[in-house]
C-alpha positions as CSV (number, residue, x, y, z in Angstrom):
1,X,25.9,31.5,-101.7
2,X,29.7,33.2,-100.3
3,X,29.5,34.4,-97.2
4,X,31.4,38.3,-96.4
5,X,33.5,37.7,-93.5
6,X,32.1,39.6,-91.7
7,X,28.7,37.2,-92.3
8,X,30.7,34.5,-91.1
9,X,31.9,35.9,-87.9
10,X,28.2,36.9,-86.9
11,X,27.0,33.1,-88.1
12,X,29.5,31.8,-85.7
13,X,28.3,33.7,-82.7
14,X,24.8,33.0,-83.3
15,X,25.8,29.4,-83.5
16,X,27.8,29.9,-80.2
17,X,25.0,31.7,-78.3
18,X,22.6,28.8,-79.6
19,X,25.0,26.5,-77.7
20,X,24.7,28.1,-74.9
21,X,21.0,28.4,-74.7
22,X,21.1,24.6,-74.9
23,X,23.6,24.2,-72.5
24,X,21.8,26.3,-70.4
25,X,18.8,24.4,-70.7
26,X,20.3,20.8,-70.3
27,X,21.7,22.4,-66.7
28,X,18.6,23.8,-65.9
29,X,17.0,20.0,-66.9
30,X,19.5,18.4,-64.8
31,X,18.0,17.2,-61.6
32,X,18.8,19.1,-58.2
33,X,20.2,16.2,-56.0
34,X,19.1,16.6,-52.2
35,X,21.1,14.1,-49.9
36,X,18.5,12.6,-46.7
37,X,20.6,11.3,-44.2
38,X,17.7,9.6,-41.7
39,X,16.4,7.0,-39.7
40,X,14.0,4.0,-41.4
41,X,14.8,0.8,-39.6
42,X,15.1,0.1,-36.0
43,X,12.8,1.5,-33.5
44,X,13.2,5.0,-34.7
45,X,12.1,4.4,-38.4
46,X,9.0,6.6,-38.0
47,X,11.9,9.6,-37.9
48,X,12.2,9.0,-41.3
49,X,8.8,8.0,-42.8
50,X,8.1,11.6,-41.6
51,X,10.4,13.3,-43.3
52,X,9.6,11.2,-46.5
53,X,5.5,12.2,-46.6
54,X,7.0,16.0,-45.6
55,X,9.4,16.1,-48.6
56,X,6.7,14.4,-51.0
57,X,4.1,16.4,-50.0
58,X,6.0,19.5,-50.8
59,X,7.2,18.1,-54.5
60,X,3.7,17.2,-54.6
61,X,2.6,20.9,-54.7
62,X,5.5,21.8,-57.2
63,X,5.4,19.3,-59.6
64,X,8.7,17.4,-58.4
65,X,10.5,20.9,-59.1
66,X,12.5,23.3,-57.1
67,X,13.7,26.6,-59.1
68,X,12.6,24.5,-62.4
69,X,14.8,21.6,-61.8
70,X,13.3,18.1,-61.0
71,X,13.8,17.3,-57.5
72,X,15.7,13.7,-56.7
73,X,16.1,12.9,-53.5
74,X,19.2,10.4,-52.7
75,X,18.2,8.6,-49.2
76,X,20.8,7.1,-46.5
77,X,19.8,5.5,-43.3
78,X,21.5,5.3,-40.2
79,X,19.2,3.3,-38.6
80,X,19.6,5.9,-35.3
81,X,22.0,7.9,-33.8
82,X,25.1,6.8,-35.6
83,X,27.4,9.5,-36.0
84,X,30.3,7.4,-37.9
85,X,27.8,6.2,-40.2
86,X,26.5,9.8,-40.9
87,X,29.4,10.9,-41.6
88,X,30.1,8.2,-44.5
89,X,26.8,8.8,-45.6
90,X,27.5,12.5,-46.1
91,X,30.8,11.8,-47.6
92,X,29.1,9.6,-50.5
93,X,26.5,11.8,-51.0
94,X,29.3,15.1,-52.0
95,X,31.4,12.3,-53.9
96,X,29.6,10.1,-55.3
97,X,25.9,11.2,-55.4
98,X,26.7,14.7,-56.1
99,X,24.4,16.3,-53.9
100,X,23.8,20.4,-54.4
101,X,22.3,19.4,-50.8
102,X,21.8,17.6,-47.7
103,X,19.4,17.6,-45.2
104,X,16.9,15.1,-42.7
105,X,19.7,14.6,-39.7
106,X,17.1,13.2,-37.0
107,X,19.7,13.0,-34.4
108,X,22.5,15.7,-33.0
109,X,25.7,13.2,-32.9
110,X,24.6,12.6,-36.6
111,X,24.0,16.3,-37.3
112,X,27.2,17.2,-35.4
113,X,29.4,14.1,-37.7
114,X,27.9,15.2,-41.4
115,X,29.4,19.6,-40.0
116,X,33.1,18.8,-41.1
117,X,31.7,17.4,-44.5
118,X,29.5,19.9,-45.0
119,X,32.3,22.7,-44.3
120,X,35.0,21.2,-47.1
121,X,32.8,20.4,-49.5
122,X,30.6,23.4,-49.0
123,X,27.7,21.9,-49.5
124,X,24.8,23.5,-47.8
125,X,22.7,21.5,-45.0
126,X,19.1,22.1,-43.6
127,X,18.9,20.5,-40.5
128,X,15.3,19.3,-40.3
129,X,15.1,17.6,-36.9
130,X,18.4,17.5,-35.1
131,X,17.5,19.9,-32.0
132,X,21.2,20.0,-30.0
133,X,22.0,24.3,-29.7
134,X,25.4,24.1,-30.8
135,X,24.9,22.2,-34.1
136,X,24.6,25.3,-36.3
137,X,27.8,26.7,-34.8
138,X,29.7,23.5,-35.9
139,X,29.7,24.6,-39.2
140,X,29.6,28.3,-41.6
141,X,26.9,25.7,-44.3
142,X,24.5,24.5,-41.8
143,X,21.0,26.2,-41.1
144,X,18.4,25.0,-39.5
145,X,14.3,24.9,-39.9
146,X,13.2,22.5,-37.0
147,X,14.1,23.7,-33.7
148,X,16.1,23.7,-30.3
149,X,15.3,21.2,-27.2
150,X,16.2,24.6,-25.7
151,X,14.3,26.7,-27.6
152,X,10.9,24.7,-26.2
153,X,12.3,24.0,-22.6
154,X,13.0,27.8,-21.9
155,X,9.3,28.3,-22.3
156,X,8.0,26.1,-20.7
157,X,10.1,27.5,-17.3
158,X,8.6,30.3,-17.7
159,X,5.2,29.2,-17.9
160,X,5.7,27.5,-15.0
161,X,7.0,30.1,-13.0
162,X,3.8,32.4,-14.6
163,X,1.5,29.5,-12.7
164,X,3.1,29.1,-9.1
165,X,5.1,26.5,-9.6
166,X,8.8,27.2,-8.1
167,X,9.8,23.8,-7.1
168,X,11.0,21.1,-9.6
169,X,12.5,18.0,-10.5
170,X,14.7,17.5,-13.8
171,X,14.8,14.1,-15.6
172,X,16.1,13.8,-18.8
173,X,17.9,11.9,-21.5
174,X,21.7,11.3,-20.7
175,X,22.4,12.7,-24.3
176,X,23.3,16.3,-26.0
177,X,19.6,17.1,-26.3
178,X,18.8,16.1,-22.7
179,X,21.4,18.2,-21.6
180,X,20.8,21.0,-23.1
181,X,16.7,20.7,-21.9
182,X,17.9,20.6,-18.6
183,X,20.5,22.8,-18.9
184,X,17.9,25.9,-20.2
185,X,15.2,24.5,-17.8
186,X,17.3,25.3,-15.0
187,X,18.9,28.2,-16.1
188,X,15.3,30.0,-17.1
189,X,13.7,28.5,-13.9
190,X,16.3,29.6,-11.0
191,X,16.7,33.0,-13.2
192,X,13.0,33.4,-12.2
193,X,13.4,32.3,-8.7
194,X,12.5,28.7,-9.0
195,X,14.2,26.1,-7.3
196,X,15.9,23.0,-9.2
197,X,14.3,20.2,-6.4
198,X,17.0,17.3,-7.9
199,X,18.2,16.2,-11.4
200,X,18.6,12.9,-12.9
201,X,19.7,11.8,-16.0
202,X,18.8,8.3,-17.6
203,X,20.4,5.9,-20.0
204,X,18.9,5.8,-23.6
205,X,18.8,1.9,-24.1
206,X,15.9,0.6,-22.3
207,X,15.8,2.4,-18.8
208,X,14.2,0.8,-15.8
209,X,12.0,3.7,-14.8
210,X,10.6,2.2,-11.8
211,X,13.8,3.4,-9.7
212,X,14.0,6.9,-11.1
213,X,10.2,7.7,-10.1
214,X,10.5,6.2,-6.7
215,X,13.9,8.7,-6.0
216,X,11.4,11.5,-7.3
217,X,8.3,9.8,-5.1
218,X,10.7,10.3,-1.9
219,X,12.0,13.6,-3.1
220,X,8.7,15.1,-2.9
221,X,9.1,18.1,-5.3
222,X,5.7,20.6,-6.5
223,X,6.7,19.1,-10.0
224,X,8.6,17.6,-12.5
225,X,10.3,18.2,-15.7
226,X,11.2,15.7,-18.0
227,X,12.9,15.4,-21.9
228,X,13.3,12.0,-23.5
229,X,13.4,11.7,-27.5
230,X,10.1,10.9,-29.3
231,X,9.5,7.4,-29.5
232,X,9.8,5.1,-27.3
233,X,11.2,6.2,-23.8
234,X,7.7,8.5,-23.4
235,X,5.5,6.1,-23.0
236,X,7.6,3.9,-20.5
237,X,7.7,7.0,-18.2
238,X,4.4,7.8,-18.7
239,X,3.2,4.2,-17.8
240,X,5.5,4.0,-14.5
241,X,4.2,7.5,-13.5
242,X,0.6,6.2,-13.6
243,X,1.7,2.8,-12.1
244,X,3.0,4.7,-8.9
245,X,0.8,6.7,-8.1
246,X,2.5,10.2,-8.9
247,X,-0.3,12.4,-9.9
248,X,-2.2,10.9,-5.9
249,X,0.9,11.7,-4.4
250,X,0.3,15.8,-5.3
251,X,3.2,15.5,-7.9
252,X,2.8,17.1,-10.8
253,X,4.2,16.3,-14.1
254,X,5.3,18.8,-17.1
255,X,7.7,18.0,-20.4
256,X,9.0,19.3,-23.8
257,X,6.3,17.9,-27.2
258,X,8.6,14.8,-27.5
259,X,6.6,13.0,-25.2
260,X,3.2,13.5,-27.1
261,X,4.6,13.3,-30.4
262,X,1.4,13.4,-33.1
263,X,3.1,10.2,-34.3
264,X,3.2,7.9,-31.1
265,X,0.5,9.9,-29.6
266,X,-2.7,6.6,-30.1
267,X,-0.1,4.1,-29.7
268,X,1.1,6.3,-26.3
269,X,-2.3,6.3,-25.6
270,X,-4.6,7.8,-22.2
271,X,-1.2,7.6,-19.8
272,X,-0.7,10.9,-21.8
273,X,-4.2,12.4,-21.0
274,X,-4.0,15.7,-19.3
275,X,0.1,16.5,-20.0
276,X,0.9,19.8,-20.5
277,X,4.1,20.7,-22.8
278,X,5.5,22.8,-24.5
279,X,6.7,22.4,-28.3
280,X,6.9,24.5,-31.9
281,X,4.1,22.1,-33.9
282,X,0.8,20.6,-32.9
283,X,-1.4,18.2,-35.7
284,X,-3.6,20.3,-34.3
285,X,-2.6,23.6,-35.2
286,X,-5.6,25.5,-36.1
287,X,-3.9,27.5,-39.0
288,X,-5.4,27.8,-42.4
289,X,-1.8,26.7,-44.0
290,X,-1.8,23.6,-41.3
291,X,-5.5,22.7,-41.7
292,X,-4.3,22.1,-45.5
293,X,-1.5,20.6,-44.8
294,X,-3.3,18.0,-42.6
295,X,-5.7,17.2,-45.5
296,X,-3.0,16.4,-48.1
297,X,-1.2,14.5,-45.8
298,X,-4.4,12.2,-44.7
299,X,-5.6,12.5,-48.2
300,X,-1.9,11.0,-49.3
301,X,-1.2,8.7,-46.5
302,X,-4.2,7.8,-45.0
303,X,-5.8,8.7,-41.4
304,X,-3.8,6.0,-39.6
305,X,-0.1,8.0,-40.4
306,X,-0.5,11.1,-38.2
307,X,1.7,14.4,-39.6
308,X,4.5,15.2,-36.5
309,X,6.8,17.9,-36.4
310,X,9.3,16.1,-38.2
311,X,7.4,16.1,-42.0
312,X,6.4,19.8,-41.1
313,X,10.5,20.2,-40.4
314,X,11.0,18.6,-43.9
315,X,8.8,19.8,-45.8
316,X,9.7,23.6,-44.3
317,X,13.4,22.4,-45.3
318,X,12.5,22.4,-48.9
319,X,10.9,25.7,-48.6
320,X,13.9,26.7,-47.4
321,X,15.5,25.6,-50.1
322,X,13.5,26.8,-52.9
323,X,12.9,30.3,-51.6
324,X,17.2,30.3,-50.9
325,X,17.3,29.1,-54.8
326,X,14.8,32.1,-55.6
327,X,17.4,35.0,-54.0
328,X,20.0,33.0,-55.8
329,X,18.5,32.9,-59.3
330,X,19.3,28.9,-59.0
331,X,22.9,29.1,-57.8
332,X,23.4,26.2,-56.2
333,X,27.3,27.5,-54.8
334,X,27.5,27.0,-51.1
335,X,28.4,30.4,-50.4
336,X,25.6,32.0,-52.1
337,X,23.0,29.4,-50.7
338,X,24.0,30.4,-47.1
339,X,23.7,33.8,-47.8
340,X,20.2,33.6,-49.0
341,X,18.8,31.5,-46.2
342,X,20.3,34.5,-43.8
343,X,16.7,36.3,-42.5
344,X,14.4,34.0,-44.6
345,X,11.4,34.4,-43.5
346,X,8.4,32.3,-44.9
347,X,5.4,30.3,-43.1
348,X,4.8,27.2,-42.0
349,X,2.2,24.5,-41.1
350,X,3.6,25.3,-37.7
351,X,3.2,29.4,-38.1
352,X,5.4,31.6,-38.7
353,X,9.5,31.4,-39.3
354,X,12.6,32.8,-39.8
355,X,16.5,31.5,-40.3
356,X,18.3,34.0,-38.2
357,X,20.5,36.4,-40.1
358,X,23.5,36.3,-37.4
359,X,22.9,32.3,-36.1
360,X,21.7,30.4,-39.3
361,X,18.9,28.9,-36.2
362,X,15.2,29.1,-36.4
363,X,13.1,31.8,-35.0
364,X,9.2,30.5,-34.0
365,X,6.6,30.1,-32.0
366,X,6.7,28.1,-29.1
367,X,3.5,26.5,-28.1
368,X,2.1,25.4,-24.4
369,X,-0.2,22.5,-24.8
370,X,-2.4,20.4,-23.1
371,X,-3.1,16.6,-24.2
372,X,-6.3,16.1,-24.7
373,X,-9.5,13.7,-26.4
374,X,-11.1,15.4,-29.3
375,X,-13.6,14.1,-31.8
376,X,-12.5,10.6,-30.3
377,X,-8.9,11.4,-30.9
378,X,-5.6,12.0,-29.0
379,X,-4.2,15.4,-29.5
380,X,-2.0,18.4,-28.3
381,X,-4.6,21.2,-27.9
382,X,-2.7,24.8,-27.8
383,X,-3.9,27.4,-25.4
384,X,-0.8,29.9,-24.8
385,X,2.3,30.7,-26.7
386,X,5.3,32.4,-26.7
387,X,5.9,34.2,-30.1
388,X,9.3,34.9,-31.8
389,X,11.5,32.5,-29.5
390,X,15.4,32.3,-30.4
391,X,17.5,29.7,-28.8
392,X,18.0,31.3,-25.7
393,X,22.3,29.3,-26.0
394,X,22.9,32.1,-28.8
395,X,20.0,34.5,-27.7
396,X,21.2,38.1,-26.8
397,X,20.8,38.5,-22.9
């Protein structure tokens, strides 16, 4: 059989457009690399544990798909706070992994070392824990779906104020976060009339706390305020407070979720009893959407591996992700990735969210809890809320 010409010419482009349709389908096949930059050894390894039973729980519910691309997640550790490492780690993920992605970044001086990797390559990051204010102003590609020490230590000011408290001590972490939890402590609490009764600022490596709460002992202030990372500084404070008598002495005591962390919370154990603080996610959230997530996770991990704020963080990162890659229609460019996660809304295990359109920071609900027993069980029991909290560093006055 001859073919016309003008037979041939149309043979040809149906050959062409059926190479395309299977070119189209081997890149839609291809796997959407995610880069995890996080924390699983060392004394911090729970950090990334979390963020592992978050992400798998979430690829759990889709199949191991996100826009109908299997999911593969490319893991780094940096054993803590290791900015130098971070950035290497970022830097092989946009070489050599080829990552459409990164996201995790447990601590700020890692979040703040992976910004100038994520701005040349343009490679869009979802911060998932890192809580420092200015992190999402180090970079145009960086968004973030966990939340601000500030965001939760502004609040809790206020609350205080709301209950006749107006004189207070500030102890935190000598790191970014702890400064910035102190800094929008006092900048909430004086706005409202309070008054800042001292401020002290401890070491990260295994702090004596014995001569810290004796200065505040002396001091005698109505209360304190205190930030320290989840983990293991918590609990030390919380034991030396008991040990010396604070709550006899008329002292009270007040902090940011950190210290009763879902994770730590049975191995922190009843020195935690009775702590009020403020924070964005409680295990015990009474939600529909968190009551689920709570079964799936025990159901997957087991009742001995509580869910913290850190899975909710990563599993909300790859909602993030996938709702961005919906506006998109998969485009995976930088550019068009950060404009899609501008206003997302969506909800969480922890209520209610949004990226904001003009920061690229997360808009939620900041809840005042008290630690309590339940059903035999440590937990943070909400009973008041602040709803729609932005970082108050980028807030509009």
């Amino acid at each position: 059989m001859t073919l016309t010409k003008r037979q041939a010419i149309a043979a040809l482009g149906l050959a062409g457009l059926g190479a395309l349709g299977a070119l189209g389908a081997a890149q839609a096949a291809e796997p959407l690399r995610i880069g995890l930059i996080a924390t699983y050894s060392g004394p911090y390894a729970d950090y990334g544990r979390q963020f592992d039973a978050g992400i798998a729980l979430f690829l759990k519910e889709r199949n191991g798909q996100i826009a109908g691309r299997p999911v593969q997640i490319v893991k780094k550790d940096t054993a803590g706070p290791a900015p130098d490492a971070a950035k290497r780690f970022a830097q092989e993920l946009v070489v050599r992994d080829k990552v459409s992605f990164i996201t995790g970044l447990d601590f700020s001086p890692n979040a703040y070392a992976v910004a100038p990797i994520a701005t040349q390559a343009k490679v869009p990051t979802i911060v998932a824990n890192a809580s420092s204010s200015a992190i999402t102003t180090s970079s145009p590609y960086i968004a973030r779906v966990s939340f601000t020490v500030q965001q939760v230590s502004d609040p809790m000011a206020r609350w205080l104020l709301r209950k006749g408290v107006n004189n207070v001590y500030t102890v935190v972490a000598d790191y970014a976060s702890g400064v910035d939890a102190e800094t929008a402590f006092k900048k909430a609490f004086t706005a409202g009339g309070g008054q800042i009764a001292g401020e002290l600022r401890t070491p990260m490596n295994n702090p004596d706390f014995s001569a810290y709460v004796q200065r505040i002992k002396d001091a005698k202030p109505q209360a304190v305020f205190f930030f320290f990372p989840s983990g293991v500084m918590p609990p030390a404070f919380l034991k030396v407070w008991k040990e010396r008598g604070m709550e006899a002495a008329g002292i009270q005591l007040f902090a940011t979720g950190e210290a009763t962390d879902d994770s730590y919370l049975d191995a922190t154990g009843d020195v935690a009893l009775g702590l009020v603080t403020s924070h964005h996610y409680s295990y015990a959230h009474p939600s529909a959407k968190n009551q689920k997530f709570v079964k799936d996770f025990e159901a997957q991990f087991g009742k001995a591996m509580r869910p913290s704020y850190f899975a909710v963080s990563a599993y909300d990162a790859l909602s993030a992700i996938e709702a961005a890659l919906a506006k998109t229609q998969g485009d995976t460019r930088g550019e068009k990735v950060m404009e899609a996660l501008k206003g997302l809304q969506f909800e969480s295990p922890r209520g209610p969210v949004e990226i904001d359109a003009a920061t690229r920071d997360i808009v939620q609900t900041v809840y005042i809890r008290k630690t309590e027993r339940v059903n035999g069980k440590l937990v943070n029991v909400e009973f008041d809320q602040f709803e729609r909290v932005k970082d108050p560093a980028k807030a509009a006055p």
